[in-house]
C-alpha positions as a Markdown table, in Angstrom:
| # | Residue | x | y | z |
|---|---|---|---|---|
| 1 | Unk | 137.3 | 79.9 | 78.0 |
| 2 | Unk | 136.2 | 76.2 | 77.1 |
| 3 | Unk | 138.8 | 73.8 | 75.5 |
| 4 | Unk | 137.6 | 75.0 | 71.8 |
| 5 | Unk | 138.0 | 78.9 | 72.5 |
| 6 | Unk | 141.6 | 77.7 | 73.5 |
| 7 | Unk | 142.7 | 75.6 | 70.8 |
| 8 | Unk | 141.2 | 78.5 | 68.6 |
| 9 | Unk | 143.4 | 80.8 | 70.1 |
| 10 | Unk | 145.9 | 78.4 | 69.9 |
| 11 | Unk | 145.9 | 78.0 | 66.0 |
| 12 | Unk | 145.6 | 81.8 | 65.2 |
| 13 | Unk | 148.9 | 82.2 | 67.1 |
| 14 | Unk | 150.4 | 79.6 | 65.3 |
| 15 | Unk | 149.3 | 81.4 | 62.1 |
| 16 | Unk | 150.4 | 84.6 | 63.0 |
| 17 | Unk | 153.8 | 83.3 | 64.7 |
| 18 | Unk | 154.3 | 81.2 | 61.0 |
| 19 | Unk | 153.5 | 84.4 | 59.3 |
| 20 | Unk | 155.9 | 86.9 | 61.2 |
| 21 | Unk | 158.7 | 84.3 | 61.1 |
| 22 | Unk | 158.6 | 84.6 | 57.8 |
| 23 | Unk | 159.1 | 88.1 | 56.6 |
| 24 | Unk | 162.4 | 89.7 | 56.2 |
| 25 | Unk | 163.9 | 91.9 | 58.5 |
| 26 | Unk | 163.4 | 95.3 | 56.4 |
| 27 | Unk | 159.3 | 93.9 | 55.8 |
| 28 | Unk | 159.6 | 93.9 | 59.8 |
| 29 | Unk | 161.0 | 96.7 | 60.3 |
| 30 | Unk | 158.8 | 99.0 | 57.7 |
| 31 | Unk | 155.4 | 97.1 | 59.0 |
| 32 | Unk | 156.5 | 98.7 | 62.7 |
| 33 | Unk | 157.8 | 102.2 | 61.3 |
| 34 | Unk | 154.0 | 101.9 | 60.3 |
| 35 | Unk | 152.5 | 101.2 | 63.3 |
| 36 | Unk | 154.1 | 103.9 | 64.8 |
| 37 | Unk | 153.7 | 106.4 | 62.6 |
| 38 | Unk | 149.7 | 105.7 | 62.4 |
| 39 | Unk | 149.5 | 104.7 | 66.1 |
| 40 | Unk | 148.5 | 101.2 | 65.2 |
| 41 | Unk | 149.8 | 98.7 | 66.7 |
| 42 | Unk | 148.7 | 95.0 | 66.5 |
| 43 | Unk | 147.2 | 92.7 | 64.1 |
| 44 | Unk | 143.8 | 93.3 | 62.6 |
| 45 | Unk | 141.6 | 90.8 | 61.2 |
| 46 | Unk | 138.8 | 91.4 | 58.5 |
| 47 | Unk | 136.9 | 88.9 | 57.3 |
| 48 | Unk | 135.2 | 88.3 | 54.1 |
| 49 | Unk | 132.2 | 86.7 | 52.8 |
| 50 | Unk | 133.8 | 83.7 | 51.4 |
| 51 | Unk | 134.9 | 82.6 | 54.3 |
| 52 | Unk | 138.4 | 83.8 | 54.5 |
| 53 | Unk | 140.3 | 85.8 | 57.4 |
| 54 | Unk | 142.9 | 88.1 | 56.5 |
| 55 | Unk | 145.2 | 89.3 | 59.2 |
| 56 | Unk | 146.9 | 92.4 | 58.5 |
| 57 | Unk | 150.0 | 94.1 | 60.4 |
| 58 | Unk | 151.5 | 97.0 | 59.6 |
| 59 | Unk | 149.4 | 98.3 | 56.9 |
| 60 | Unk | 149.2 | 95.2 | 54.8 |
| 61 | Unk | 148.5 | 91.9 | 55.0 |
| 62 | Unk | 150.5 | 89.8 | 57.0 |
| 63 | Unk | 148.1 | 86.2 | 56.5 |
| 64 | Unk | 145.5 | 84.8 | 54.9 |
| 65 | Unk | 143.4 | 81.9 | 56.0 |
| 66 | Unk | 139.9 | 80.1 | 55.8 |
| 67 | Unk | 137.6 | 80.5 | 59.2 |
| 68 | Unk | 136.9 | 76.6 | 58.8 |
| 69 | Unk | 140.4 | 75.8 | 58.8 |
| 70 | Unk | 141.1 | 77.5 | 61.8 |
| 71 | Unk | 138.4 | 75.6 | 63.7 |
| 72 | Unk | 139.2 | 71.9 | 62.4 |
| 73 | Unk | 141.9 | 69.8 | 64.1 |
| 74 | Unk | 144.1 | 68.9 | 61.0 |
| 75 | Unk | 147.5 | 70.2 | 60.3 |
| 76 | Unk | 147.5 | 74.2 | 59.1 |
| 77 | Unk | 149.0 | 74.4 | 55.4 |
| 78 | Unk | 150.7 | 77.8 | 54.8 |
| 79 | Unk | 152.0 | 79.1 | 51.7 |
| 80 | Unk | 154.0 | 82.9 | 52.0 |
| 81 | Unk | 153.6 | 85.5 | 49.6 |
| 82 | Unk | 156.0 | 87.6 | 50.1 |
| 83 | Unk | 156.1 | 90.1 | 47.4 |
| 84 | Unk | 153.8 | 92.1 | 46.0 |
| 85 | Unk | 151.1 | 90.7 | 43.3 |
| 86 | Unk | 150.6 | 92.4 | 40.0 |
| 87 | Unk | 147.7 | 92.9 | 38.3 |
| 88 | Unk | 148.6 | 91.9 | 34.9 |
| 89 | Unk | 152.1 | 90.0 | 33.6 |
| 90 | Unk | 153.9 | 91.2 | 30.7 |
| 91 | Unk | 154.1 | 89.4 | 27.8 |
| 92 | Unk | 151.2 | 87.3 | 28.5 |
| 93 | Unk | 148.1 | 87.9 | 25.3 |
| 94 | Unk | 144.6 | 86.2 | 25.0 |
| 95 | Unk | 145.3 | 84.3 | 21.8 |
């Protein structure tokens, strides 16, 4: 592995390590009850064509992060979503 391969390697872990600290411990618990039951263990990544990598665990995603971000050298930002997203809001009208 060359120095960039390991500082790679080294900023996906520190996404991933960010991202698991960060869920509660019945999230934890239900994304390994997953893994189990669907004999898949580990973290999968898919990426997307706009550049993004989403890192899922557990059935559903565990991060979210641009490819060129994870090759630079500045400071990784993260931001947890840690609830579901709806698709609309109540209350909310076009006017």
């Amino acid at each position: 592995m060359t120095d960039n391969d390991n500082a790679l390697a080294a900023r996906v872990k520190a996404v991933l390590e960010h991202a698991v600290a960060g869920l509660d411990p019945a999230d934890r618990e239900e994304r390994i009850a997953w893994c189990r039951e669907h004999d898949q263990h580990g973290v999968r990544m898919h990426t997307d064509p706009d550049g993004l990598l989403e890192f899922q665990w557990g059935g559903r995603m565990l991060a979210m992060v641009r490819a060129d971000d994870l090759v630079g050298d500045e400071p990784l930002r993260a931001v947890a979503v840690n609830a579901e997203i709806p698709d609309t809001l109540e209350g909310l009208t076009d006017d």
